[in-house]
C-alpha positions as CSV (number, residue, x, y, z in Angstrom):
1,X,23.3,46.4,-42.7
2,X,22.6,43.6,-45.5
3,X,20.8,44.7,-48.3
4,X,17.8,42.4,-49.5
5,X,16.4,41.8,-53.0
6,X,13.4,39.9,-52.9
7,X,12.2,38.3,-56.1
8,X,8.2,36.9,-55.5
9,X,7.8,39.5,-52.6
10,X,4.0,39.2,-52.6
11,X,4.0,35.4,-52.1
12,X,3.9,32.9,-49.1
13,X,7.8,33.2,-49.1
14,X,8.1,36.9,-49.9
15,X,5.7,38.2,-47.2
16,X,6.9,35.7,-44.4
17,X,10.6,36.8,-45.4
18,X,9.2,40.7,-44.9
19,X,8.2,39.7,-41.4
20,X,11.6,38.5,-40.4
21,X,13.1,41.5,-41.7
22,X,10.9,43.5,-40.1
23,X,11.8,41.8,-37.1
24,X,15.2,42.2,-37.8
25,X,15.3,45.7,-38.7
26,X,19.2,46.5,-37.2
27,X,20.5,43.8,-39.8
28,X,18.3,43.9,-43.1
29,X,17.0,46.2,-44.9
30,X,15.5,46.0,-48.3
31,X,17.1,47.2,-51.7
32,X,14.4,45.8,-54.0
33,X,11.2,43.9,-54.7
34,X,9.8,41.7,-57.8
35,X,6.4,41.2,-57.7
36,X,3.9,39.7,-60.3
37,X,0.2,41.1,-60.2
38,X,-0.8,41.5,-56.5
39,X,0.0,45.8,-56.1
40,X,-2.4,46.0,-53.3
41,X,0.4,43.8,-51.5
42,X,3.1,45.2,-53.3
43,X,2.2,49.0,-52.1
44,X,1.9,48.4,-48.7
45,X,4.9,46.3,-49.0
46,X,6.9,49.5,-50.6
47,X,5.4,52.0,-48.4
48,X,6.8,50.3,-45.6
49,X,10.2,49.3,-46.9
50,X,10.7,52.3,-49.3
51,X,13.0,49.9,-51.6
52,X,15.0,51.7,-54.5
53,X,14.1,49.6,-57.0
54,X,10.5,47.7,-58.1
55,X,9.8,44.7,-60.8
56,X,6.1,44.1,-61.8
57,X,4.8,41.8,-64.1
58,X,4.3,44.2,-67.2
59,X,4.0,47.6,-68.1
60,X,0.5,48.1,-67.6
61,X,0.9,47.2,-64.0
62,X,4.2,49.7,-63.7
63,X,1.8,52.4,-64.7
64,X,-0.8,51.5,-62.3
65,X,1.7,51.0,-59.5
66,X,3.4,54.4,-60.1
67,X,-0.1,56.3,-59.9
68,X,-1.2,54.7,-56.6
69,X,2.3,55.0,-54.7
70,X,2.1,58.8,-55.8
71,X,-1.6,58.7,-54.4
72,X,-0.2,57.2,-51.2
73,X,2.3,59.9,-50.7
74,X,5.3,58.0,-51.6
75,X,8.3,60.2,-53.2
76,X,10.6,59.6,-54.3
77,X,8.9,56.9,-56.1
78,X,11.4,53.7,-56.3
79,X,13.0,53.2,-59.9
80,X,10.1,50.4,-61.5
81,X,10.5,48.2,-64.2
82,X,8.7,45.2,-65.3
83,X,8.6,41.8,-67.3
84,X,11.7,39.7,-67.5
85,X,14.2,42.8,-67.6
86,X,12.5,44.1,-64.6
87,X,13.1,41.3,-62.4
88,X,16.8,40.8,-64.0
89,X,17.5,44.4,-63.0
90,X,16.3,44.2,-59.2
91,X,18.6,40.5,-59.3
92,X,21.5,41.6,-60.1
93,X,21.5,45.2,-58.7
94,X,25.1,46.2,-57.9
95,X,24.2,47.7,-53.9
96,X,22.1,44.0,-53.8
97,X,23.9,42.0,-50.9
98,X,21.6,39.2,-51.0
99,X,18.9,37.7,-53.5
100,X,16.1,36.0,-51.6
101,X,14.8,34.2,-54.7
102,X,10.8,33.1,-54.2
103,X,9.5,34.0,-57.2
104,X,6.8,31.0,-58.4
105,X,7.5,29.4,-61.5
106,X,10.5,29.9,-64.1
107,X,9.6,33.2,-64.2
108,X,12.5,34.0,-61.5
109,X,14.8,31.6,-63.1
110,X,17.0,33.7,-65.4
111,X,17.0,36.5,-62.5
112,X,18.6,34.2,-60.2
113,X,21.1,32.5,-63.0
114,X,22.3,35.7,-63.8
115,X,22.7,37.1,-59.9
116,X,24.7,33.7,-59.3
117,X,26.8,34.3,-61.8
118,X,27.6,37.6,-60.9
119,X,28.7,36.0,-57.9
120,X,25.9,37.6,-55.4
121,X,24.4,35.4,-52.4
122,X,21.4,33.5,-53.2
123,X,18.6,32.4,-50.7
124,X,16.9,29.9,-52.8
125,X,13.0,29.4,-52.0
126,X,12.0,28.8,-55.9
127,X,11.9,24.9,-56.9
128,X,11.9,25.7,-59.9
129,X,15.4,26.8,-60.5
130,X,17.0,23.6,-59.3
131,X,14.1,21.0,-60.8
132,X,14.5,22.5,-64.2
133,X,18.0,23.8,-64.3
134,X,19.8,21.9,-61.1
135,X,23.2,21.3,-63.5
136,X,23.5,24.4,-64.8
137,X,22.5,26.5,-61.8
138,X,25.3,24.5,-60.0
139,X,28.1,24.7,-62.6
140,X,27.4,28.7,-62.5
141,X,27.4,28.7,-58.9
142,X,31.4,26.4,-58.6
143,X,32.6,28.8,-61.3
144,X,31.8,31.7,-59.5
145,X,32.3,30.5,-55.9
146,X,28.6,31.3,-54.6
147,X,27.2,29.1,-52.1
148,X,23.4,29.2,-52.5
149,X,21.8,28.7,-49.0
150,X,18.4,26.7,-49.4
151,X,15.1,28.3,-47.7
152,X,12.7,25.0,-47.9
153,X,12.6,23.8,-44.9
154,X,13.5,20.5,-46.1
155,X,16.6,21.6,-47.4
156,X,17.6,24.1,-44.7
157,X,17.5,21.1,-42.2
158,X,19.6,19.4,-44.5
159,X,22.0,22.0,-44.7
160,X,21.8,22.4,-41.0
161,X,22.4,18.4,-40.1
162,X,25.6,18.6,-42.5
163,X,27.3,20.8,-40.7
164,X,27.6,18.1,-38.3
165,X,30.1,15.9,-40.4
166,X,32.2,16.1,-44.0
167,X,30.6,15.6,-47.0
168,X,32.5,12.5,-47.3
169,X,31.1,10.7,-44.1
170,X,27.4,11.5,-45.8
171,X,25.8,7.6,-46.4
172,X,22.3,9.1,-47.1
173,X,19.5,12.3,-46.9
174,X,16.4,11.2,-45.3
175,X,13.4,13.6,-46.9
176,X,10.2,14.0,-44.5
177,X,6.7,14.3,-46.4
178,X,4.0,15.0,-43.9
179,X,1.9,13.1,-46.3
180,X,-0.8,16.3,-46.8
181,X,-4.4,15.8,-46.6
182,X,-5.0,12.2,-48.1
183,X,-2.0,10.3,-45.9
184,X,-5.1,8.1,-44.7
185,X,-7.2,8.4,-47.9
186,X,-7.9,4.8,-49.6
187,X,-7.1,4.9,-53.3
188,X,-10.6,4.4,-54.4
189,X,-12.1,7.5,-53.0
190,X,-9.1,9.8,-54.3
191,X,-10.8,10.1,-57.3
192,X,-13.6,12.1,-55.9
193,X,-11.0,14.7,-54.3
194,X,-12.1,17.9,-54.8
195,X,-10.0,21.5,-55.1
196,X,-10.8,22.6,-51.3
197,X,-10.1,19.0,-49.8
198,X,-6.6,18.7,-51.7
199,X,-5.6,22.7,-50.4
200,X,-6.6,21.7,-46.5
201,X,-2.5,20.7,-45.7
202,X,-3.0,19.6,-42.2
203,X,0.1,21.2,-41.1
204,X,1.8,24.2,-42.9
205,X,0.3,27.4,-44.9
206,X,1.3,27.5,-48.1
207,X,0.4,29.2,-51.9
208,X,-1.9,27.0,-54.1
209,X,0.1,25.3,-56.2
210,X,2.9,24.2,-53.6
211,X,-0.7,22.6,-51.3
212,X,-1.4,20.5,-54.0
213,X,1.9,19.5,-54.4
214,X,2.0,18.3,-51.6
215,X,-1.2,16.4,-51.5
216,X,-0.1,14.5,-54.4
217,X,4.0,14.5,-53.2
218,X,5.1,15.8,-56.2
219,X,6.9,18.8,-53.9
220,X,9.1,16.0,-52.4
221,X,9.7,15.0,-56.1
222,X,10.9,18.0,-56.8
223,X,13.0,18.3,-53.3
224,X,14.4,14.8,-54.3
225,X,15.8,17.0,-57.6
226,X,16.8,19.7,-55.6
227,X,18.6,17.7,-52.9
228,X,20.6,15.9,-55.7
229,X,22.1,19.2,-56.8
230,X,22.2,21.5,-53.6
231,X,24.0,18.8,-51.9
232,X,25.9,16.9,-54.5
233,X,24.4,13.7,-53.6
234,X,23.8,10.6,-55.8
235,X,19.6,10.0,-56.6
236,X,20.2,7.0,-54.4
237,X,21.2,8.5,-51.7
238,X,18.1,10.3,-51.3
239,X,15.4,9.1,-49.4
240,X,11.5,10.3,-48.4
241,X,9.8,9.0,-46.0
242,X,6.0,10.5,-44.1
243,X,6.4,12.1,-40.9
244,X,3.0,13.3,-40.1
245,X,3.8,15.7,-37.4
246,X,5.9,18.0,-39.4
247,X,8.5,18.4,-36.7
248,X,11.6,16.5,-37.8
249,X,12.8,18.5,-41.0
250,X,14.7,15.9,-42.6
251,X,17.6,14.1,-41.4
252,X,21.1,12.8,-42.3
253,X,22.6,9.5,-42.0
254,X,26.4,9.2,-42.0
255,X,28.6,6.3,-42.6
256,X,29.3,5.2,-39.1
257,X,25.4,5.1,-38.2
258,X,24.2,8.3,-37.0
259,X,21.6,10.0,-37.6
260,X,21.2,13.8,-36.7
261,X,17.6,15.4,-37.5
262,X,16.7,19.1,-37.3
263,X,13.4,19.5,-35.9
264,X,11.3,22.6,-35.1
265,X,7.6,24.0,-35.5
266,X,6.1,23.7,-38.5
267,X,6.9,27.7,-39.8
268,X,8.7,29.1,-42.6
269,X,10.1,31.9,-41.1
270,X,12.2,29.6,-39.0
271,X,14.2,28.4,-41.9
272,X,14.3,31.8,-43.7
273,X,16.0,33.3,-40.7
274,X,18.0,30.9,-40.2
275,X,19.1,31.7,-44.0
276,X,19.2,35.2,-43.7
277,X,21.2,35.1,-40.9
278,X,23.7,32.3,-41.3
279,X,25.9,31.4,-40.2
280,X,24.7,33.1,-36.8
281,X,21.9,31.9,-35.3
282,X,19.6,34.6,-33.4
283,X,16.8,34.2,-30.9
284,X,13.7,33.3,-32.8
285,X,10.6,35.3,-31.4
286,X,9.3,32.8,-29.0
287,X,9.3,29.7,-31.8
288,X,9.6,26.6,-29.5
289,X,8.7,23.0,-29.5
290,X,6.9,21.9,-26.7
291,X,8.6,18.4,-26.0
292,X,5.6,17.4,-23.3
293,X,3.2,16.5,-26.2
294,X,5.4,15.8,-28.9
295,X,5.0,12.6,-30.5
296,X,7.4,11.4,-34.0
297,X,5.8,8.9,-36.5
298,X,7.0,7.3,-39.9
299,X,6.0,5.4,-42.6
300,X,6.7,4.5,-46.0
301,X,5.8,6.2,-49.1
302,X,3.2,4.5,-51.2
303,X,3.8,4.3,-54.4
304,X,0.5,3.7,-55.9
305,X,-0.8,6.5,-53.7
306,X,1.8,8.8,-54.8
307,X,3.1,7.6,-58.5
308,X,4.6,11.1,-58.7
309,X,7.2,10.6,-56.3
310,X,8.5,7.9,-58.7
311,X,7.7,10.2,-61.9
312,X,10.3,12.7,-60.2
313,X,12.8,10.1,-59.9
314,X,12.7,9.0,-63.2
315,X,12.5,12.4,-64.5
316,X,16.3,13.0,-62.3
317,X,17.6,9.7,-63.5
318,X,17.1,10.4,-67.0
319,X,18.2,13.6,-67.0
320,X,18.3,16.8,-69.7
321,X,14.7,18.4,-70.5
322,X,13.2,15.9,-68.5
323,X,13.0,17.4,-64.9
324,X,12.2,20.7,-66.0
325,X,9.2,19.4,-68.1
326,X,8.1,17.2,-65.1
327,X,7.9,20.9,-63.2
328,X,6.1,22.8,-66.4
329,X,3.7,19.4,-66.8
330,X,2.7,19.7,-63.4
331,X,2.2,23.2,-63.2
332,X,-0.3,23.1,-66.0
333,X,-2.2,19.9,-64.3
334,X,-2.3,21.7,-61.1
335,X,-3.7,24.8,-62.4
336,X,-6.3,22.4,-64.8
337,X,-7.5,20.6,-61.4
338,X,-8.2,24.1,-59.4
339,X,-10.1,25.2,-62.1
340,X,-11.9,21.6,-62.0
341,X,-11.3,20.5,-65.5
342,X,-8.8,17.8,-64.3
343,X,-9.2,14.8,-61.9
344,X,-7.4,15.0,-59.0
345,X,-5.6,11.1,-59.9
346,X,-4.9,12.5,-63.6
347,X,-2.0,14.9,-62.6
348,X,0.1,11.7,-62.6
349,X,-1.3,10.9,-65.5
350,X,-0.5,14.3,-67.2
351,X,2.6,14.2,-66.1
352,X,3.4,11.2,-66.9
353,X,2.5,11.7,-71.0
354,X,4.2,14.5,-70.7
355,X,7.6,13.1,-70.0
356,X,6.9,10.0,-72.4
357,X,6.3,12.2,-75.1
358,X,9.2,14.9,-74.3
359,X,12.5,14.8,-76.4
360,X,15.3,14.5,-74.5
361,X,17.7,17.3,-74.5
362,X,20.8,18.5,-72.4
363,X,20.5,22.2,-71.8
364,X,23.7,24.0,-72.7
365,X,22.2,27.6,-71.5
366,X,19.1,29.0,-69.8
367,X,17.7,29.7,-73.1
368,X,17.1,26.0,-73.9
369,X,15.7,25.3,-70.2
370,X,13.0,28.2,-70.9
371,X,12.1,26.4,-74.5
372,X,12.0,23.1,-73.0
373,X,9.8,24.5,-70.5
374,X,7.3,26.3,-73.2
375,X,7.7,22.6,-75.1
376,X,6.2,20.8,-72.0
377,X,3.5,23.2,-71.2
378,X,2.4,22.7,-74.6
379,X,2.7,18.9,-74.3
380,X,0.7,19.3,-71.1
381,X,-2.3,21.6,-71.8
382,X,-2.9,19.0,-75.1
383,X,-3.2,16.4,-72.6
384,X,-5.4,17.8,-70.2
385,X,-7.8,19.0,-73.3
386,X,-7.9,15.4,-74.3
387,X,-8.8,14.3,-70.7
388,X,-11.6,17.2,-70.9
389,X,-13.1,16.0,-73.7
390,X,-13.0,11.9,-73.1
391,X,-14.7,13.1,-69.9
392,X,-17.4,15.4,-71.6
């Protein structure tokens, strides 16, 4: 029986990963959950798991959670902490097998740091550990001889396709964008996009902030990022290109000319089983393609469409702070254009003053990638302010 900790239980990740445990219930069972705000999730979630040990967002929210799992009947309650020690504690847990780490936003960062270099399995589903620490996440991960297993589906097909060759025989890693909502969308009208057309991804169900991503590509920024580091490959060896259908995963290219491609339906608990379980593969509840009405397009990115692709990658090729303040910058645009007090075509454009305007730093320890981080945001809510007011 492997023994879960799930950091960001209460998000898309975190509740799809509870349904393949639950599905699963002879191999997994769960040892402990990090969760923000959301306790009406997060009780159901521990009455049905009974986990040992609970991370909330502050203490506040530990008090409220105690009172309602004693309402519900639950005793012995599970040991609950909260903030960043809380979610350190349920990371690095000694009778932890595995660290499914999902938590949205650097919040989870340290957590996972620390459980890598205690030399615990790591199921990685959080961008931001990679985008904004990728080196140093990876030089922990060779010193202590962890492999972290990617759950993006992206990167899970990668890591699937490699296994069909050495590392040395890789020529290039083809990235698949479905190209979201506005694939079609002239330029001129995108600047009229509203919140509720931007989150209507005509493919996969995802949080907020991850929908948007995608509408403007930024997410396949930030898997460019992550593929660099996961797979040790050179920025130029990294390609994206739209694939509407969401059906090939991405592909690999190797030196004598073939291609292999993982393809399945569009759902994430394909890839999270497939990382929870490696390097078994078990049946898969009925997921299937139907090859009778499948179809496979591509096309090329646009860049003037999607200038945030191209931020990303000059964000990687530069180096230091400046990945992790293109994640913090766009975070903060993101949030600014849900609440409507950003243009849907000016989270480029935050983004971009935002890494003209960062200094640029090597990190030599977590600590400098969370200041670097705070820097950015800082750099980022000025700019969206200013694009408030010229627009008032």
């Amino acid at each position: 029986m492997k023994r879960i900790a799930l950091l960001g239980s209460t998000g898309s990740i975190g509740r799809q990963s509870l349904q393949v445990v639950d599905s699963l219930r002879n191999l997994f069972c769960i040892r402990g959950l990090a969760a923000g705000g959301n306790l009406d999730e997060l009780t159901g979630q521990i009455i049905r798991h009974r986990p040992a040990l609970v991370s909330v967002g502050s203490a506040g929210l530990a008090d409220q959670l105690a009172e309602r799992l004693r309402a519900a009947g639950v005793a012995p309650l599970p040991e609950i902490g909260w903030g960043a020690e809380g979610i350190e504690r349920v990371a690095t847990d000694p009778e932890a097998d595995l660290v499914i780490s999902a938590a949205v936003g650097v919040v989870g960062l340290p957590a996972t740091y620390k459980a890598i270099e205690l030399g615990k399995s790591v199921a990685l589903a959080n961008k931001e550990v990679m985008v904004a620490a990728g080196a140093l996440v990876s030089a922990a991960a060779r010193r202590a001889g962890v492999d972290i297993l990617p759950i993006d589906s992206e990167h899970s097909a990668i890591h699937q396709c490699l296994r069909a060759g050495n590392r040395p025989e890789l020529k290039r890693i083809v990235l698949t964008a479905s190209g979201g909502p506005f694939r079609r969308t002239p330029l001129s009208r995108l600047k009229n996009v509203t919140p509720e057309q931007a989150l209507a991804h005509p493919n996969w169900k995802m949080g907020q902030r991850i929908t948007i991503d995608s509408a403007t590509l930024t997410n396949k920024g930030f898997e460019v990022i992550e593929a660099r580091w996961l797979f040790d490959a050179a920025p130029e060896q990294i390609d994206v290109v739209i694939h509407r259908q969401s059906t090939v995963h991405s592909m690999v290219e190797f030196v004598d000319g073939s291609v292999v491609a993982q393809l399945g339906p569009p759902d994430m608990r394909i890839p999270i089983q497939y990382t929870l379980t490696y390097p078994a593969r078990l049946p898969a509840n009925g997921f299937s393609l139907d090859w009778t009405r499948m179809r496979l397009d591509f096309e090329p990115v646009s860049a003037k469409k999607f200038p945030c692709l191209g931020l990303a990658r000059q964000a990687l090729k530069a180096g230091g702070s400046l990945p992790c303040a293109l994640n913090a910058a766009d975070e903060v645009a993101v949030a600014a254009f849900l609440e409507r007090r950003l243009a849907f075509q000016d989270i480029a454009r935050v983004i971009e003053q935002v890494l003209a305007r960062m200094p640029r730093t090597r990190f030599e320890r977590i600590d400098d990638v969370l200041a670097a981080d705070a820097d950015a945001r800082r750099l980022a809510r000025e700019e969206v302010r200013q694009r408030e007011a010229a627009g008032a």
